[in-house]
N, C-alpha and C positions, 0 to 999 in steps of 0.2 A: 594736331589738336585732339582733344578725347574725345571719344563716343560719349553725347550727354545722355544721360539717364532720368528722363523728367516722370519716370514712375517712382522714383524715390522719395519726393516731395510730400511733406504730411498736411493731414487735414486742414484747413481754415474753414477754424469754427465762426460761426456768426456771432454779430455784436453782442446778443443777449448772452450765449452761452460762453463768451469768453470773458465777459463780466461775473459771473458765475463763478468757473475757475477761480479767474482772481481771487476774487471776494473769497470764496470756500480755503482756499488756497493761506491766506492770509491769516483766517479763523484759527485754520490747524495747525499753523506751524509759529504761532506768536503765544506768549502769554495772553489769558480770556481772565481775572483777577488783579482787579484792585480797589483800595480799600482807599476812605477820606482820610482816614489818620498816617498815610504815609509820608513821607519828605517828598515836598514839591517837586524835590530834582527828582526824584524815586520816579513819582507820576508823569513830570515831561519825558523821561525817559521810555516809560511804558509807553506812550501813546505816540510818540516819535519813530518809537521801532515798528511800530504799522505801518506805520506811513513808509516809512523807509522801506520795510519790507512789501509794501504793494507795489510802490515803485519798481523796486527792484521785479519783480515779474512780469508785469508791465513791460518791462524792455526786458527783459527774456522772451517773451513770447513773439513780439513786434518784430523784434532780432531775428528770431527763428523762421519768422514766417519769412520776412524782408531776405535772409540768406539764400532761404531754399530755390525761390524764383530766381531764374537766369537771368542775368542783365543783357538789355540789349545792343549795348555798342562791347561787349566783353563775348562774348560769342561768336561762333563763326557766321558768316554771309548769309549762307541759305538758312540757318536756324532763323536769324534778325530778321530775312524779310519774309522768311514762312509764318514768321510771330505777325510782322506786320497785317498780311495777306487776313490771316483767321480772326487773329486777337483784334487790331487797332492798336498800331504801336503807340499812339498816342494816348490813348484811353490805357491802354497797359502802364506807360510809364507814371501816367496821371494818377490810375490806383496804388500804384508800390508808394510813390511822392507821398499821398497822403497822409499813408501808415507812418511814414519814415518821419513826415513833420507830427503828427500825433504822437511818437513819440518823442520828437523831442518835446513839444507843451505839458509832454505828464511828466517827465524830468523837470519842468522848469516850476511848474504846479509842487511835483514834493520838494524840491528845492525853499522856495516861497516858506512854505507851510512851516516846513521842521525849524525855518527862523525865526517864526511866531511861534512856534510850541515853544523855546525856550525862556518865550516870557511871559509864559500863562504862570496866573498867581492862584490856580483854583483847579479842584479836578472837575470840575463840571466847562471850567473854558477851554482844559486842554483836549473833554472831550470835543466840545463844539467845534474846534480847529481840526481834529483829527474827523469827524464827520466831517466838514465843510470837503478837507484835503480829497479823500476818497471818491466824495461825490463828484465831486471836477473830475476826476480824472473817471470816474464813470461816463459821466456825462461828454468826455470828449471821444470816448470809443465807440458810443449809442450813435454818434454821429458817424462815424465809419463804416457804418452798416452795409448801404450799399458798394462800397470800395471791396469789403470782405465778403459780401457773396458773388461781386463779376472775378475775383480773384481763385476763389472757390470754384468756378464753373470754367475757367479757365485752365487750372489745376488737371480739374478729370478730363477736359479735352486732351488736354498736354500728355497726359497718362496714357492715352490712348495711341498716342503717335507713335507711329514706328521708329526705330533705332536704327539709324543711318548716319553714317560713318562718308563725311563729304571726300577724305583724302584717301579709301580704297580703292582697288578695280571694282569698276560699277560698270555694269550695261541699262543703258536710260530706253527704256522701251516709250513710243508718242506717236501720234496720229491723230487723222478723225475720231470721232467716238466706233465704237462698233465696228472697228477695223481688225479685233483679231489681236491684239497687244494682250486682254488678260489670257486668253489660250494660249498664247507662244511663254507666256512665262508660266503658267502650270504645266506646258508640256517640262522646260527645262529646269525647272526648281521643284520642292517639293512645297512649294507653297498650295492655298483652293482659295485662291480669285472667285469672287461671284463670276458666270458667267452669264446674261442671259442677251433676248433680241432686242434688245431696247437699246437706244443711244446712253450714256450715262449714266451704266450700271456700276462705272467704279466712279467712285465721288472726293477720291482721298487717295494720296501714295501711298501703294503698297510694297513690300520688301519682302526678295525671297534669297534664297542662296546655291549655288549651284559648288560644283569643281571640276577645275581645268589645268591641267600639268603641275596637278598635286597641290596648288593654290584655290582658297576660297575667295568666290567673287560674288557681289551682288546687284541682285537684280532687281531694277524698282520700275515698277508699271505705274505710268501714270493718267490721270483722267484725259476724254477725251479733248481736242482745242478745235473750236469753231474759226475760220477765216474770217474776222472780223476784226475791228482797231482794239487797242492796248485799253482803252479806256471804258470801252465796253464788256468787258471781258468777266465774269464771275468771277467767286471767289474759287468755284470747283474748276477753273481754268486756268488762274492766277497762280493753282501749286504746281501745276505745271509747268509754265513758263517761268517762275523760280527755279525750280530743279533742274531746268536746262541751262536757265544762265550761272549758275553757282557751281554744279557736282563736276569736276571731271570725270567725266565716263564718255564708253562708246556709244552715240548715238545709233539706235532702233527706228528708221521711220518708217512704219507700218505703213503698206498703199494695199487695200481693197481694188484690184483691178477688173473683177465681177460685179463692182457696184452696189453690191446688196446692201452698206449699210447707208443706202440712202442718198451718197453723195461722188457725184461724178469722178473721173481721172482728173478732168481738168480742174474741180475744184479742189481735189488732195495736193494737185503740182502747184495753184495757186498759194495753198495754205504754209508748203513747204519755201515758197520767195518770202513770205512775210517773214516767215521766224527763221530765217536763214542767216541772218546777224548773229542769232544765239550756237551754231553751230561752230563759229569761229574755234580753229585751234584745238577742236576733238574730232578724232577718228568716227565719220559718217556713213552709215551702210541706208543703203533702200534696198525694202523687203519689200516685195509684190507677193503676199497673201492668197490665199483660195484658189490658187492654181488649180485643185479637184475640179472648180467648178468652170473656171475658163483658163486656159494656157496660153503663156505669152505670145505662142506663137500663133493662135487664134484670134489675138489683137487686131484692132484696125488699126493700118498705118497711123490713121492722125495721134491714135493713144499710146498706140508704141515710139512716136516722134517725143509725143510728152515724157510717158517714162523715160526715156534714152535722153531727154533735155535735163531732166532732174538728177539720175543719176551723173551725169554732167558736169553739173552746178557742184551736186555730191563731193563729186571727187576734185573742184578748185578747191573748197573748203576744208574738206577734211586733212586731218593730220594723222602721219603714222601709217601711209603707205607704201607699199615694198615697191622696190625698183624693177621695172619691167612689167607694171602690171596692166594688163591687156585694157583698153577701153570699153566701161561699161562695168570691170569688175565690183561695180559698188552696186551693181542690180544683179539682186540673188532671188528665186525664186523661192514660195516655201506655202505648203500647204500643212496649218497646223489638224486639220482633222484626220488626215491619213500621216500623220508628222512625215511627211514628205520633205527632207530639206531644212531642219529645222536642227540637227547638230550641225549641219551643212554652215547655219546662221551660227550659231552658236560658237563654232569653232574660229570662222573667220575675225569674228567680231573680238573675241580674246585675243586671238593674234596679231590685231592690227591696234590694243587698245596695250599691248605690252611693247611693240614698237616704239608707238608715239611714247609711252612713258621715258621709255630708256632715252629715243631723241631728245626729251624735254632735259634729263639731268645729265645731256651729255653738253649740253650749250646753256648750265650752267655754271657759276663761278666758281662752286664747290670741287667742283670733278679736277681742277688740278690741285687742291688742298688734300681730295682722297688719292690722285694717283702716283703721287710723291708716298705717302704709305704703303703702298702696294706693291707686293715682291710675289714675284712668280719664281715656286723654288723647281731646281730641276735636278733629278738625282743624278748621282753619280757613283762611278764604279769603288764597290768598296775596296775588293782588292781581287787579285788571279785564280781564285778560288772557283772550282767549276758548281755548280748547284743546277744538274738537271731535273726536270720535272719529274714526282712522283707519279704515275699510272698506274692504276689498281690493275691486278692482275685480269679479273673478269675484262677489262676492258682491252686490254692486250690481246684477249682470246679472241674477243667479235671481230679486231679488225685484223685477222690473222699474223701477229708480230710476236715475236719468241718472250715467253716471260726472262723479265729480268732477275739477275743472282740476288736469292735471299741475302740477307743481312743477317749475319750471325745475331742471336739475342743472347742473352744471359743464363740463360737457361741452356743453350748450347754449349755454352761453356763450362758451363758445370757440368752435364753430361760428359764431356768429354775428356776432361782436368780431374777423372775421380766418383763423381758425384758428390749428391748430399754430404757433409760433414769429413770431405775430404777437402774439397775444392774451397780455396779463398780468394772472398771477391777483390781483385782490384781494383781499389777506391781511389786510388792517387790520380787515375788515367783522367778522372773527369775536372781535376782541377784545371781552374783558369789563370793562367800564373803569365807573366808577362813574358816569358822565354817559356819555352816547354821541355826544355832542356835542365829546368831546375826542379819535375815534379820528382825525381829520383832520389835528390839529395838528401843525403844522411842529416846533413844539418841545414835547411834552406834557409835565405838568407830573411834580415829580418827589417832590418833601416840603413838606408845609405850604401847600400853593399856590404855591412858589416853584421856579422853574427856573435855571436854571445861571447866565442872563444876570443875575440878581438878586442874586447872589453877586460879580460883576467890581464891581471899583473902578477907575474914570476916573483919577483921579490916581495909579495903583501904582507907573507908570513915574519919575516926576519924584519921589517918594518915594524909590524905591530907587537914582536918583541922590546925590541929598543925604545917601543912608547912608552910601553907597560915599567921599564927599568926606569926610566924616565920618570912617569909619576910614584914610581916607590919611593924614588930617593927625593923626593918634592915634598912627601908625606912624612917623610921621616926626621925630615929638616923641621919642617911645622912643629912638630912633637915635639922635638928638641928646644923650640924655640920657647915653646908653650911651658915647657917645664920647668925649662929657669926662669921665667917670668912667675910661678905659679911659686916658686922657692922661693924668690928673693921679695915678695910682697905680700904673702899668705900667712897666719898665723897658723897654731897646730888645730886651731878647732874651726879655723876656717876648711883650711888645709884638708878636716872628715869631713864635714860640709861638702864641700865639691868633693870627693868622691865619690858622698851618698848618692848624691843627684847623678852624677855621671854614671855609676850603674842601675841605680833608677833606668836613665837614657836608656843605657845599651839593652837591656829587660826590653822597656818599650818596643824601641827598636826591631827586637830581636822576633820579641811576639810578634807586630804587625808582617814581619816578612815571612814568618811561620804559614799568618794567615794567610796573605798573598798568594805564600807559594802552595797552602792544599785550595785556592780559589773560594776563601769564606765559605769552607762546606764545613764547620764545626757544628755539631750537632749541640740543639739549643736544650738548655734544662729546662722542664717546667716550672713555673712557679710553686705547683704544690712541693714540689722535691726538693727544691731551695730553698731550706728553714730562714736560716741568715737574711736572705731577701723575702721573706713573707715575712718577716718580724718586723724588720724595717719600714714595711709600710705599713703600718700598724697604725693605728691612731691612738694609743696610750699617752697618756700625758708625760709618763716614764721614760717610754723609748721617744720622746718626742726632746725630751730633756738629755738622755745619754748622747742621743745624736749630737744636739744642740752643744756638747760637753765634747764630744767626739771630731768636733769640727772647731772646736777652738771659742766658742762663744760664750758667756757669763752668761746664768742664768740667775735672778733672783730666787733669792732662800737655800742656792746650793749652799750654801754654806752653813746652812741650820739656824740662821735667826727666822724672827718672826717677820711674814711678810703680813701686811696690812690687806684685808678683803674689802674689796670696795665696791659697792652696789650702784645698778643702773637705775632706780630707784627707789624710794624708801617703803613703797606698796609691795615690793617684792622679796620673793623668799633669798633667804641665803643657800637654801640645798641647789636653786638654779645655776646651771656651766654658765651662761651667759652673761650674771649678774656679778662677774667677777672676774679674775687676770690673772693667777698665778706665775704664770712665764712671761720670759720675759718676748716680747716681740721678734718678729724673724729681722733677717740683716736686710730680706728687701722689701720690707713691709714700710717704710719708711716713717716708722713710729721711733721716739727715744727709748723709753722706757714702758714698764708696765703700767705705771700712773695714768699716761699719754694714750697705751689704748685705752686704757677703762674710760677715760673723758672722750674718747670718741665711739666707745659703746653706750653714752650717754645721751651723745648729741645725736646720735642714730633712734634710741629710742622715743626721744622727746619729739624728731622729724615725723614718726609716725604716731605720734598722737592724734595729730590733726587729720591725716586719713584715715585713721580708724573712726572718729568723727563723722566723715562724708562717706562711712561704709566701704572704703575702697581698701582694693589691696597690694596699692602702691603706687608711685606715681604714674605707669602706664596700664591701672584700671579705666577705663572707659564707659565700661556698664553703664548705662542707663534703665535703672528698670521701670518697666510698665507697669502702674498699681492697677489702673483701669483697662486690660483691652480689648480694644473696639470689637474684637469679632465676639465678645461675651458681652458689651453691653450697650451694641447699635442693633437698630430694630424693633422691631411691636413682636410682642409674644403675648396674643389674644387665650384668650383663656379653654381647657382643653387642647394646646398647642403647643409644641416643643421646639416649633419651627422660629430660628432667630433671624431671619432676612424677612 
């Protein structure tokens, strides 16, 4: 289960201030205008989105609060009854209950409402509906007042409580009051326990943490427990006797055997038969305390028969002790003001609180589910290869043993092959080849035991002869075939026809493989230096007509009649390009003639009559201009004043 974290919980604000919220809440994030002259639906709609919208945060915030608090029967044991203990789990449950029905009544509340707004006939009913709506549901959280400040108060208690983790190693420190519990745990944690002479100076579990064979454990001290029945018990009593029956840990039972805090041997051996039920099934140690001030062995019989009864008891109960262990081992001695004995405690108590653990998950059902996965690997020799131990020389020397023969380095062998820039290093020696008998090979091998040589064919060349005769005489049949076909059905002017085109082709041809083979590096002409292609794209109506001629296209008037000017309309001049067509249309303009454009340079100008009308300058002007604006004629501008706000 997790470590709960009840400092994470946010505020719970009070009735008033979370009507507040609300309400502010709703102001700013809704429309605040409307007008009598709108459509009724307009209106029920404005004033329904309030509503709706308050609801809705209403159970937002209900939600939020209602989440944050831990439930009682979803949590672990000792949290449930430590809630119980402080809170009143029943007055706990009773306040979350109410929120939780509260909101459901303001769901049901805006629900109601928004079905009346849809049949308000008037803005003045749909306000009185949207007031009525709002106020109920004020009204039903002004009564929640007292649920959200014991929630509230409850909240910062919770905050305050320690973080205790019920399924770690834990050591449960308990006794009479004033026995020495918060000194034993400030000695071994780095926690600062109040200490002082008084009975019930700690009034609340506290939590510290120590470490023991490189694991963290913790350690919770708890208030003093009076010998007295269950029913009588405080609340500062009752977190204790929770924390012993819930937490596994090792039980701590502090005994004061010098008496100073007020209460006998025989009343601590007393107090430890009562709550001995709770000890059940956890590792139990008795600590005898103040030893400084009197030593066991300065005991009167009758109090050392007690302690030796207790420890006794101790050890039927306890779990998670080692075999052989001498009688009485569960009575340790330990004085925390000279910590006399007190890692003594410390030690033991982890040791017998990791035993019992490992006992608990060896008798259960899991352990042969884990030990069916569990393989213990054990090496083996890899092969006859000897690999004695490195020993630095220095250490051969101390313990008078001969150094061992250097290993040649690389350097060595270049001194002695030469030197520098004689000597070549042998790079083959380090390969890892699966024989080592192939690092030499002229040609090592490459796949399957075959290398490259085993792959050539002796006859490839005299093969690819015979292909080559092959497709000549393939080609030369084609030709043949193609020819008396092209004779016996071709006229004589067909006849230069195909051969224009066919050397056409071979040109084609011929260039692209030119370029191919220098890799398109033809060096590009500029267009300045290109007459031919600067004229061409010309916009002359001249070259725009040779082209036009030059590609095979009629153009109207080449021929020297008269062509007819025809105007886009009759307000306009005749020296205008626009008001008139001479040529005739392009081949992908999808116009007939030159008639056909001039009537659609017609219909274009007559289109924009009507936006030059509404000032526009085409159909994706949008403009709207400003004749008055507001920041030139809102405001008083009193006299001697330039200022316009």
């Amino acid at each position: 289960m997790p470590v709960y974290n009840f400092k994470s919980m946010g505020v719970v604000p009070t009735a008033k201030d979370l009507v507040d919220i609300v309400l502010s809440k709703t102001q700013r994030q809704t429309p605040t205008v409307v007008h009598n002259g709108w459509a009724i639906q307009r209106i029920r709609q404005f004033y329904m989105r309030k509503v709706k919208h308050t609801q809705t945060t209403w159970h937002e915030k209900l939600s939020t609060i209602l989440e944050d608090f831990p439930k009682v029967d979803d949590i672990h044991p000792f949290y449930s009854d430590l809630l119980n203990v402080l809170y009143d789990k029943d007055h706990y449950k009773l306040a979350l209950g109410q929120l939780n029905a509260a909101r459901g009544m303001i769901d049901k509340v805006s629900q109601d409402y928004v079905r009346l707004l849809k049949y308000g006939d008037s803005l003045y009913r749909c306000k009185a509906l949207k007031r009525a709506a709002l106020g109920r549901m004020c009204t039903i959280m002004k009564r929640q007042g007292p649920s959200l400040a014991y929630l509230e108060q409850v909240r910062q208690h919770m905050g305050r409580l320690p973080s205790i983790d019920p399924n770690t190693r834990s050591l449960l420190v308990c006794g009479y009051p004033n026995v020495g519990k918060s000194s034993f745990m400030n000695k071994v944690t780095r926690a600062d326990v109040e200490v002082q002479p008084y009975a019930f100076t700690t009034k609340s579990l506290f939590v510290g943490h120590t470490d023991y064979k490189y694991l963290r454990w913790q350690v919770i001290d708890t208030p003093g427990i009076l010998d007295r029945p269950l029913e009588e018990r405080n609340t500062i009593e009752m977190q204790s006797i929770t924390a012993l029956a819930h937490l596994r840990a090792a039980v701590l039972y502090v005994m004061d055997i010098s008496e100073q805090c007020g209460y006998t041997i025989k009343q601590q051996a007393a107090l430890f038969q009562s709550i001995k039920p709770l000890f059940a099934n956890k590792p139990v140690l008795i600590v005898a305390n103040k030893t400084d001030v009197v030593a066991l062995a300065d005991l009167s019989a009758e109090d050392r028969a007690l302690l030796d009864g207790v420890a006794a008891e101790a050890a039927k109960v306890s779990a998670g002790g080692f075999e052989g262990d001498k009688p009485g081992s569960n009575l340790i001695a330990m004085s925390t003001l000279t910590e006399e004995g007190v890692s003594v405690v410390k030690q033991i108590a982890c040791d017998r609180l990791l035993a019992s653990r490992v006992e608990i998950k060896l008798k259960s059902k899991r352990i042969n589910e884990v030990g069916n996965r569990i393989h213990v690997a054990m090496p083996r020799i890899r092969d006859g290869t000897a690999r004695p131990p490195i020993i630095p020389a220095s250490v051969l020397a101390k313990k008078g043993l001969p150094p061992a023969a250097p290993r040649p380095t690389e350097r060595d062998l270049q001194e002695a092959q030469g030197g520098a820039g004689v000597y070549n290093a042998d790079l083959r020696k380090q390969y890892d080849l699966k024989d080592e008998a192939w690092r030499y090979d002229i040609m090592p091998e490459i796949a399957d035991g075959h290398n490259v040589l085993d792959f050539v064919d002796p006859d490839i060349d005299a093969r690819l002869e015979a292909l080559e005769r092959e497709e000549a005489a393939a080609a030369a049949e084609f030709e043949a075939l193609d020819t008396g076909l092209a004779d016996d059905h071709l006229s004589q002017a067909e006849w230069e026809d195909l051969h224009r085109i066919r050397d056409r082709k071979k040109r084609i041809v011929a260039d692209n493989r030119r370029k191919r083979a220098a890799a398109d590096n033809t060096p590009r002409i500029p267009r300045t230096l290109d007459a031919p292609r600067s004229r061409s794209r010309g916009r002359s109506l001249v070259r725009k007509r040779e082209r036009a001629e030059g590609e095979g296209m009629e153009v109207d008037g080449a021929e020297g009649g008269e062509v007819k000017r025809l105007h886009s309309s009759k307000s306009r001049s005749m020296s205008r390009g626009r008001s008139m067509s001479l040529a005739a249309p392009g081949a992908k303009s999808g116009l007939k003639d030159s008639a056909q454009q001039n009537r659609g340079i017609k219909m274009a100008d007559k289109a924009q009559i009507r936006m030059g009308r509404m000032a526009r300058k085409g159909e994706g002007d949008r403009h709207i201009p400003d004749l008055k604006p507001k920041h030139l004629f809102s405001g008083k501008r009193p006299r001697g004043s330039t200022d316009r706000r």
